[in-house]
KEDRENMI-925463 format. One record per residue: z, x, y negated of N, C-alpha, C in turn; residue in three letters. Coordinates in nm, 4 decimals. Each point is the difference from the previous one (the first is absolute). Layout:
<vogus>
{vogu {Z,X,Y},{Z,X,Y},{Z,X,Y},ALA},
...
</vogus>
This chain:
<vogus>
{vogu {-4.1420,-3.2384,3.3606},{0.0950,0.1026,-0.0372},{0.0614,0.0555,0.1290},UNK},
{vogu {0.0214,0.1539,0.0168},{0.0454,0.0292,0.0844},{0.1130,0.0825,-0.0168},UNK},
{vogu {0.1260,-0.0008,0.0358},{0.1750,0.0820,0.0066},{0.0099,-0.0273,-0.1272},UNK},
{vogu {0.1427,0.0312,-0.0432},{0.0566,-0.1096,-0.1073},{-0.0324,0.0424,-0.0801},UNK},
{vogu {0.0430,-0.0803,-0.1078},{-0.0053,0.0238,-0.1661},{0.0806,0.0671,-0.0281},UNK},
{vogu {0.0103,0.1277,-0.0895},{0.1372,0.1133,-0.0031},{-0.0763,0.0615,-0.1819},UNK},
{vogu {0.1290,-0.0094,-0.0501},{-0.0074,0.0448,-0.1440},{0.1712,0.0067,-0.0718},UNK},
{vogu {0.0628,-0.1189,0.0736},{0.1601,-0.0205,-0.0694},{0.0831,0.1302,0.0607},UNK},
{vogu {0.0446,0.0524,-0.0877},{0.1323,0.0969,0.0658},{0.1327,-0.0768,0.0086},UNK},
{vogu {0.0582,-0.1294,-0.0442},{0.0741,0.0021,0.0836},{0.0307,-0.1609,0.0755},UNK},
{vogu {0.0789,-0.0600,-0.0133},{-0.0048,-0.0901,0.1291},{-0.0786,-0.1603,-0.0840},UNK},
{vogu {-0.0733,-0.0233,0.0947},{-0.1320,-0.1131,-0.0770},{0.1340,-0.1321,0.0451},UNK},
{vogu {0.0317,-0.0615,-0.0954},{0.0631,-0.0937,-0.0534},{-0.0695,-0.2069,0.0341},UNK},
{vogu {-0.1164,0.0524,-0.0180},{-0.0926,-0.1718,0.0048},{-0.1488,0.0462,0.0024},UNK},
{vogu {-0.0740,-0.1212,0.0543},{-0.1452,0.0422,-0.0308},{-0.0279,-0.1522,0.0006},UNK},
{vogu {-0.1691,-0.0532,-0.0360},{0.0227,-0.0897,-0.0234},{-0.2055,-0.0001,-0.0413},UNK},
{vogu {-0.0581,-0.1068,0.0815},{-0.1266,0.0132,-0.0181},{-0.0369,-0.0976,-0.1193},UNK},
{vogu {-0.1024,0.0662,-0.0705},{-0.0475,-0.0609,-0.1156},{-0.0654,-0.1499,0.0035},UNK},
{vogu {-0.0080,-0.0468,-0.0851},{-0.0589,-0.1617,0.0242},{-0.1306,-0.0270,0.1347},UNK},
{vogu {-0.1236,0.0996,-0.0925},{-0.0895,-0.0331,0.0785},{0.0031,0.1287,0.1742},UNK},
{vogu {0.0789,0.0536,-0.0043},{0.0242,0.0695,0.1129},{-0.0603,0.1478,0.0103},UNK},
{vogu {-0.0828,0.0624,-0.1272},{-0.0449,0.0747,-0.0254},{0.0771,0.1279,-0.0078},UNK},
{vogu {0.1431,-0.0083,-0.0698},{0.0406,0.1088,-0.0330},{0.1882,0.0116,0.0702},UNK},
{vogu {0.0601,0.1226,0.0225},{0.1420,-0.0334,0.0412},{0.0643,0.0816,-0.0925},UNK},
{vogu {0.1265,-0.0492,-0.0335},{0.1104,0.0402,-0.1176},{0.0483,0.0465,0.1070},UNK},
{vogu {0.0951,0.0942,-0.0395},{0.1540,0.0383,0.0043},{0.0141,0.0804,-0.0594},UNK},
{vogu {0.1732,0.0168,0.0087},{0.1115,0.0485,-0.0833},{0.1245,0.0912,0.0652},UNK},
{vogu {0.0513,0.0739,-0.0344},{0.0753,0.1333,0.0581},{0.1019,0.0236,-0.0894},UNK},
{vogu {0.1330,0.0593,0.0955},{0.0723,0.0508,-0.0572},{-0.0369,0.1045,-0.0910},UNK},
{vogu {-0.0958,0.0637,0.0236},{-0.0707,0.1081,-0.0851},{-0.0403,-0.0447,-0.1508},UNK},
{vogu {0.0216,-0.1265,0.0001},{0.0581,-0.0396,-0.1790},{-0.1910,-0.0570,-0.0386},UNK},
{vogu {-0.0996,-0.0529,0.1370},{-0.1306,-0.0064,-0.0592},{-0.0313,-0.1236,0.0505},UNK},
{vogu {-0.1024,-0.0765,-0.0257},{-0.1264,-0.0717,-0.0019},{-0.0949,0.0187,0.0452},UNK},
{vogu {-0.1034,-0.0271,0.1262},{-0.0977,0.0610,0.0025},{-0.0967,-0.1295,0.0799},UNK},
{vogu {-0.1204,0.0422,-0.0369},{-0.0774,-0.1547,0.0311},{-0.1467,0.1187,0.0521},UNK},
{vogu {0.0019,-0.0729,0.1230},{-0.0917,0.0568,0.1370},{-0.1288,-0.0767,0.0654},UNK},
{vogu {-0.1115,0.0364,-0.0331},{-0.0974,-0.0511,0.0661},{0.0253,-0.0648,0.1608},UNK},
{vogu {0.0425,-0.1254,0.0445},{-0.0514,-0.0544,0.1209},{-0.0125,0.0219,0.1081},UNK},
{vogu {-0.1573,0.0502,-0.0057},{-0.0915,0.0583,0.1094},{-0.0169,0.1535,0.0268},UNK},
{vogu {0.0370,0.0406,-0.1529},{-0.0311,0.1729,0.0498},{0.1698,0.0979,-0.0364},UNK},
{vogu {0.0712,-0.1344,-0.0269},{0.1036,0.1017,-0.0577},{0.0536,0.1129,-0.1039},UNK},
{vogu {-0.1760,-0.0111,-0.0649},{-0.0010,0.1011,-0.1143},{0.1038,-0.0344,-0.0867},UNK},
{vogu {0.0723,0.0753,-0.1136},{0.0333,-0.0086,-0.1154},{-0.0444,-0.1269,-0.1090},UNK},
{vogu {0.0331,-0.1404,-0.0288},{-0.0739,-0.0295,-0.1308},{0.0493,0.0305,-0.1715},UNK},
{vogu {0.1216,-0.0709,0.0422},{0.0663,0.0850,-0.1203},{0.1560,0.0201,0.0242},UNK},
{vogu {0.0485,0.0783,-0.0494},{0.1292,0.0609,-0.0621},{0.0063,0.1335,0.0469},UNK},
{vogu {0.0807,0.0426,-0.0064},{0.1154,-0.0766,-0.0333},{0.1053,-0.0288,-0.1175},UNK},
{vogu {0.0476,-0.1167,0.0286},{0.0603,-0.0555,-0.1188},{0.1188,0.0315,0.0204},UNK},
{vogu {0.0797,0.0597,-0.0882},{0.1541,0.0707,0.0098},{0.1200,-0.0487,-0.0921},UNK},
{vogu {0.0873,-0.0468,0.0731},{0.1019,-0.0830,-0.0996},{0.1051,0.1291,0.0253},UNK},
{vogu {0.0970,-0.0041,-0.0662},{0.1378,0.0515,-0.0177},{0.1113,-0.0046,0.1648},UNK},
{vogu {-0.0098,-0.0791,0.0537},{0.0481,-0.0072,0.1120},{-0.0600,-0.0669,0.1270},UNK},
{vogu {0.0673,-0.0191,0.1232},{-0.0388,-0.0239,0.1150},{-0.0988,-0.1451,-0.0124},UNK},
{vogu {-0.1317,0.0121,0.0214},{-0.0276,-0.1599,0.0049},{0.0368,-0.0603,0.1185},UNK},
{vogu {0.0702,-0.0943,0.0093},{-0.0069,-0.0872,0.1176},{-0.0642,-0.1381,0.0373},UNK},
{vogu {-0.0713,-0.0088,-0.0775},{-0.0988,-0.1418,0.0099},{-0.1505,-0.0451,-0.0722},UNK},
{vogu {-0.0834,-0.0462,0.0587},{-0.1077,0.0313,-0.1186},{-0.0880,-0.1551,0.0826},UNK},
{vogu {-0.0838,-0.0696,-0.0621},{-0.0723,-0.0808,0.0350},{-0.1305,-0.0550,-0.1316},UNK},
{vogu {-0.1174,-0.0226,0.0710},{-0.1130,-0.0281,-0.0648},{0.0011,-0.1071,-0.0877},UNK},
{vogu {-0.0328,-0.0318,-0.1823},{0.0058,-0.1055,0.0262},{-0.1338,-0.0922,0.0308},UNK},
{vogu {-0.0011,-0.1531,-0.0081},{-0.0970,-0.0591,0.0884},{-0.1274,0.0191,-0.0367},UNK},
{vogu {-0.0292,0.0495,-0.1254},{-0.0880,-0.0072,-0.0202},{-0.0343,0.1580,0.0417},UNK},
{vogu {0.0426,0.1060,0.0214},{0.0118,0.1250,0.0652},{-0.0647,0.0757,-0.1004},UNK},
{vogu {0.0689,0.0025,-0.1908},{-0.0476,0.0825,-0.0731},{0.1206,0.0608,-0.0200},UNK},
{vogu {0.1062,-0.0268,0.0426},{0.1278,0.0241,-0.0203},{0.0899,0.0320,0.0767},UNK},
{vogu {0.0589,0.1328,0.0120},{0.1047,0.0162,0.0983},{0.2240,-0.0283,-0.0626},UNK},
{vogu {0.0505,-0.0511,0.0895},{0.1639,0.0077,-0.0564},{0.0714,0.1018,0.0651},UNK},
{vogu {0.0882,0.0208,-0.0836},{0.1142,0.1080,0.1039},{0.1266,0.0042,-0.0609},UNK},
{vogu {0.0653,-0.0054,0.1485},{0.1551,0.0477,-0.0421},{0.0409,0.0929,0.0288},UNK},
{vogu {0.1319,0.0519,-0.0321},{-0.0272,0.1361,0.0412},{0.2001,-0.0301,0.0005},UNK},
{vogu {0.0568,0.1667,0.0441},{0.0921,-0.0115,0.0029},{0.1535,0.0679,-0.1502},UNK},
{vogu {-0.1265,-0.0120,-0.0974},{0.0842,-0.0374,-0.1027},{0.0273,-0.1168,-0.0686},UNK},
{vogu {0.0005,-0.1845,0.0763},{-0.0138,-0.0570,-0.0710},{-0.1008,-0.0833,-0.0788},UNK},
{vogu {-0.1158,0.1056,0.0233},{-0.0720,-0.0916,-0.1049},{-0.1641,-0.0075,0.0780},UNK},
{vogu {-0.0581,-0.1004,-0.0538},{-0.1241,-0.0889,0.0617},{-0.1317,0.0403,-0.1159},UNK},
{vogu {-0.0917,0.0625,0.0412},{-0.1225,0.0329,-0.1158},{-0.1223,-0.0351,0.0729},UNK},
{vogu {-0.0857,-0.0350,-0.0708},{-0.1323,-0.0429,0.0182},{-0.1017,0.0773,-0.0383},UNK},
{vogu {-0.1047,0.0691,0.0956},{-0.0866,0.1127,-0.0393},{-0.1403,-0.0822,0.0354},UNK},
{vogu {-0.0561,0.0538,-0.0590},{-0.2025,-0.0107,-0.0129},{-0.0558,0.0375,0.1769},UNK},
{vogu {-0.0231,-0.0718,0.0434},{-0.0559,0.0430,0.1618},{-0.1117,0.1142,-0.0366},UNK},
{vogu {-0.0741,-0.0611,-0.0781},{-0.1283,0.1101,-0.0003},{0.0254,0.1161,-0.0224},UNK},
{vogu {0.0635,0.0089,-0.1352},{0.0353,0.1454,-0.0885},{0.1332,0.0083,0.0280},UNK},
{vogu {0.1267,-0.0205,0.0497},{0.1155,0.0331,0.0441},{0.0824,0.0486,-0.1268},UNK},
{vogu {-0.0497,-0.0466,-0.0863},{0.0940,-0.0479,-0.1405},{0.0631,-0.1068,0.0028},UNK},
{vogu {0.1139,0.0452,-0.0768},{0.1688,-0.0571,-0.0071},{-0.0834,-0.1655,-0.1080},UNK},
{vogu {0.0320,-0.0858,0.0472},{-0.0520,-0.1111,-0.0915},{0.0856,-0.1082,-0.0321},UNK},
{vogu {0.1363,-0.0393,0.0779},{0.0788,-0.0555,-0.0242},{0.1357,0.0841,0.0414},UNK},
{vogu {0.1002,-0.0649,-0.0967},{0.0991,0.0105,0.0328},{0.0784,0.1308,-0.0804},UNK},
{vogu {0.1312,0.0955,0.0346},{0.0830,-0.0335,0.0981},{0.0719,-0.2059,0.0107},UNK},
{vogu {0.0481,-0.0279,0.1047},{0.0194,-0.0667,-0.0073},{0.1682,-0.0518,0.0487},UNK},
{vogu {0.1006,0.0103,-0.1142},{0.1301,0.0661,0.0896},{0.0734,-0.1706,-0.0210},UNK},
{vogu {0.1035,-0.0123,0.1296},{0.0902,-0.0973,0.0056},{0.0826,-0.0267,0.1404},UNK},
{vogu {-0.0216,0.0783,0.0923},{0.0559,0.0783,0.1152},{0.0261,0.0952,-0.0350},UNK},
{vogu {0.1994,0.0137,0.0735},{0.0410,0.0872,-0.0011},{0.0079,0.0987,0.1325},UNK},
{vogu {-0.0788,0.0009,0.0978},{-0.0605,0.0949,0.0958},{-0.0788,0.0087,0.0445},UNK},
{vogu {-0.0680,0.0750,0.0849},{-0.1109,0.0185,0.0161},{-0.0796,-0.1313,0.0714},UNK},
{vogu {-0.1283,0.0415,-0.0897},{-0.0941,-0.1610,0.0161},{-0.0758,0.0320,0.1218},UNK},
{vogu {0.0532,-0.0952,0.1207},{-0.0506,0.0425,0.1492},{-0.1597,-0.0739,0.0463},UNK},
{vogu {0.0032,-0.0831,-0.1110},{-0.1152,-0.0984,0.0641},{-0.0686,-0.0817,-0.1711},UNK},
{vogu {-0.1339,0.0090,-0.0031},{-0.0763,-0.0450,-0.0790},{-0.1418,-0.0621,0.0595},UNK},
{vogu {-0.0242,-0.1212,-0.0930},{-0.1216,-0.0341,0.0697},{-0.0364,-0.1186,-0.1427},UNK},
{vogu {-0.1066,0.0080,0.0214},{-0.0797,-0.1494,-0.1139},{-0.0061,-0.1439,0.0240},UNK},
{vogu {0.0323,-0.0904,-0.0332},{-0.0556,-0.1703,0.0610},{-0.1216,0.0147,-0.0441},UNK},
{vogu {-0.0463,-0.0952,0.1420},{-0.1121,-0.0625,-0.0120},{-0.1293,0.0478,-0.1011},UNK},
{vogu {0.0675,-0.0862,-0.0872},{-0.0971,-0.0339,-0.1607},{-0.0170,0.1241,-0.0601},UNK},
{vogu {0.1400,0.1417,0.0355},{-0.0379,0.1128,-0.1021},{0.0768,-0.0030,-0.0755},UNK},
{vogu {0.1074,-0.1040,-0.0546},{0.0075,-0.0396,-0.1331},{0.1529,0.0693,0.0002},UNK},
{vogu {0.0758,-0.0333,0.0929},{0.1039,0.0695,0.0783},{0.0427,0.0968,0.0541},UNK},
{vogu {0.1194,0.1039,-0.0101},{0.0028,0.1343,0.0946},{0.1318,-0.0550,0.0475},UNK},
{vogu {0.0984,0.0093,0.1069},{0.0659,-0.0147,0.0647},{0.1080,0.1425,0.0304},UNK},
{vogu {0.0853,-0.0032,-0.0257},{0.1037,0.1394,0.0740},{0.0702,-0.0506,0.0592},UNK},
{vogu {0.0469,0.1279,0.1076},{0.1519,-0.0412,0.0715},{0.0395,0.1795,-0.0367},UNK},
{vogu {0.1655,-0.0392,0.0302},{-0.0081,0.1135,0.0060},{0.1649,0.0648,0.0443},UNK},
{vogu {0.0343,0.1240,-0.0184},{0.1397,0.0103,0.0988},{0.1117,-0.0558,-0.0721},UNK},
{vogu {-0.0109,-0.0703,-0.1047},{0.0981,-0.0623,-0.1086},{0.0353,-0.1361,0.0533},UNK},
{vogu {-0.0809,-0.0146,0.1100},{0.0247,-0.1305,0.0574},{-0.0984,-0.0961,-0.0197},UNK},
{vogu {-0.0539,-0.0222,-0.1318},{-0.0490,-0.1278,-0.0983},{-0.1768,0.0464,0.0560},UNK},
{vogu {-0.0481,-0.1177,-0.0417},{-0.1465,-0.0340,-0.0384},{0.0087,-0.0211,-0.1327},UNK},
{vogu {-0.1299,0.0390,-0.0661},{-0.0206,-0.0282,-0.1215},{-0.1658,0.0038,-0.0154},UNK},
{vogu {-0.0550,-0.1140,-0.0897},{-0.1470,-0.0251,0.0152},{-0.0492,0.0527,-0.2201},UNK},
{vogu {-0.0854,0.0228,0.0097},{-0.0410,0.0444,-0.1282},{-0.1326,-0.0465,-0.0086},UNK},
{vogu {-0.0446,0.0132,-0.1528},{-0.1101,-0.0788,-0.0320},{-0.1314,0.1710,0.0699},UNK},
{vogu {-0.0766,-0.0460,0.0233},{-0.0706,0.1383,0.0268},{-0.1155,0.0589,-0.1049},UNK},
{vogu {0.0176,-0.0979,-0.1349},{-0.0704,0.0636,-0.0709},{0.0338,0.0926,-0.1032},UNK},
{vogu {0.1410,-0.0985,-0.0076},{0.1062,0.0525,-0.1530},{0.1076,0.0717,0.0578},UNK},
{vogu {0.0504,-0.0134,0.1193},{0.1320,0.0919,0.0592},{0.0608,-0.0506,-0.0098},UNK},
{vogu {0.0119,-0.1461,-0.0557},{0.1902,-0.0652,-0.0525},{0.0292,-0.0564,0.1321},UNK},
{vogu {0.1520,0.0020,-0.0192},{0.0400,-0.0740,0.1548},{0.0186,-0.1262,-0.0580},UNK},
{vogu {-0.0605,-0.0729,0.1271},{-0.0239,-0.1735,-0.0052},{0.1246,-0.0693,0.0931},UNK},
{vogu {0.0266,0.0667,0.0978},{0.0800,-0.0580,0.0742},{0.1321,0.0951,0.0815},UNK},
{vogu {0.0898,0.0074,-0.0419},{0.1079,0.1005,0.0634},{0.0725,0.0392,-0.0731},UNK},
{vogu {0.0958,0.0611,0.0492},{0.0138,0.0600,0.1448},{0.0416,-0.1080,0.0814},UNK},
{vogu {-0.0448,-0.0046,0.1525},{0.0084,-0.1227,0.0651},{0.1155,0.0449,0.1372},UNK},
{vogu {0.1040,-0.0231,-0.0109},{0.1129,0.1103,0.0699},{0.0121,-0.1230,0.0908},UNK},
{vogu {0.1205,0.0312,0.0720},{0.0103,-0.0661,0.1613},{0.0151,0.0906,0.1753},UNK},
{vogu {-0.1407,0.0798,-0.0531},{0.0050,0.1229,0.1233},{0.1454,0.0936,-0.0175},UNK},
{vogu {0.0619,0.0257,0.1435},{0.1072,0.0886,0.0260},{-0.0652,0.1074,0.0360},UNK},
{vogu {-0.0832,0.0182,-0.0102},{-0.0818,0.1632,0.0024},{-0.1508,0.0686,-0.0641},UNK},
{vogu {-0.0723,0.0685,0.0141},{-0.0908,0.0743,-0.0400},{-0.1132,-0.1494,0.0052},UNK},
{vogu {-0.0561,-0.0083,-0.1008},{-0.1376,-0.0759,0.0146},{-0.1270,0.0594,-0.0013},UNK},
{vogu {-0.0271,0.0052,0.1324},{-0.1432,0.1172,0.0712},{-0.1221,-0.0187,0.0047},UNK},
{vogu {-0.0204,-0.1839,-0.0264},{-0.1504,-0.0030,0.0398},{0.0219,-0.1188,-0.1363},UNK},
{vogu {-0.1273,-0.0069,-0.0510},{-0.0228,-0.1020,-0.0764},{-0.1257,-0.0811,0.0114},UNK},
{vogu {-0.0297,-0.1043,0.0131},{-0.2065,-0.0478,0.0004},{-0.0067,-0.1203,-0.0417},UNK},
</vogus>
């Protein structure tokens, strides 16, 4: 691949390489999703368009599945291939969800977010399993 990857209009938020290393996500204030060939940078799919700013997005392990938070709050789960909405919304933060990511197994999605708290959810059904997990005196930015 040669000079960058350019498609987001506005400020790219996270990126985040797919399991087997094939494909790259990211996400934009421009309210999208977009999942990028690798090696040539082409287009693969989206884009996928939520309601507000996404600020977080990660593969899950098995890399049929992408997560995202965004900055209304809420955490959804889309189809990697076809960039259909497949889980979620998923609401229980009250600000914007800065950081999402999967355990291990898949089985798990993880948030942080500017509400302070972590909160972990089942990743098949959306229910929250564990949270809100408070303590932080500020924004919770990274989650893994």
């Amino acid at each position: 691949m040669t000079g960058p990857i350019e498609g987001h209009s506005g400020a790219v938020n996270s990126v985040a390489y797919s399991p087997d290393g094939g494909h790259i996500l990211s996400c934009s204030n421009d309210n999208t999703i977009w999942v990028w060939d690798a090696e040539t940078g082409d287009l693969v799919t989206g884009p996928m368009e939520g309601p507000w700013y996404v600020c977080s997005v990660a593969y899950s392990p098995d890399g049929r599945n992408i997560v995202s938070g965004s900055w209304d709050d809420v955490i959804q789960v889309w189809n990697a291939n076809t960039g259909q909405l497949v889980g979620g919304p998923m609401k229980g933060h009250t600000g914007c969800v800065r950081s999402v990511n999967y355990s291990p197994d898949g089985r798990h999605i993880i948030s942080g977010s500017e509400d302070m708290t972590i909160q972990v959810w089942n990743a098949e059904t959306g229910d929250l399993v564990a949270g809100p997990i408070k303590g932080h005196t500020g924004y919770v930015s990274s989650v893994t």
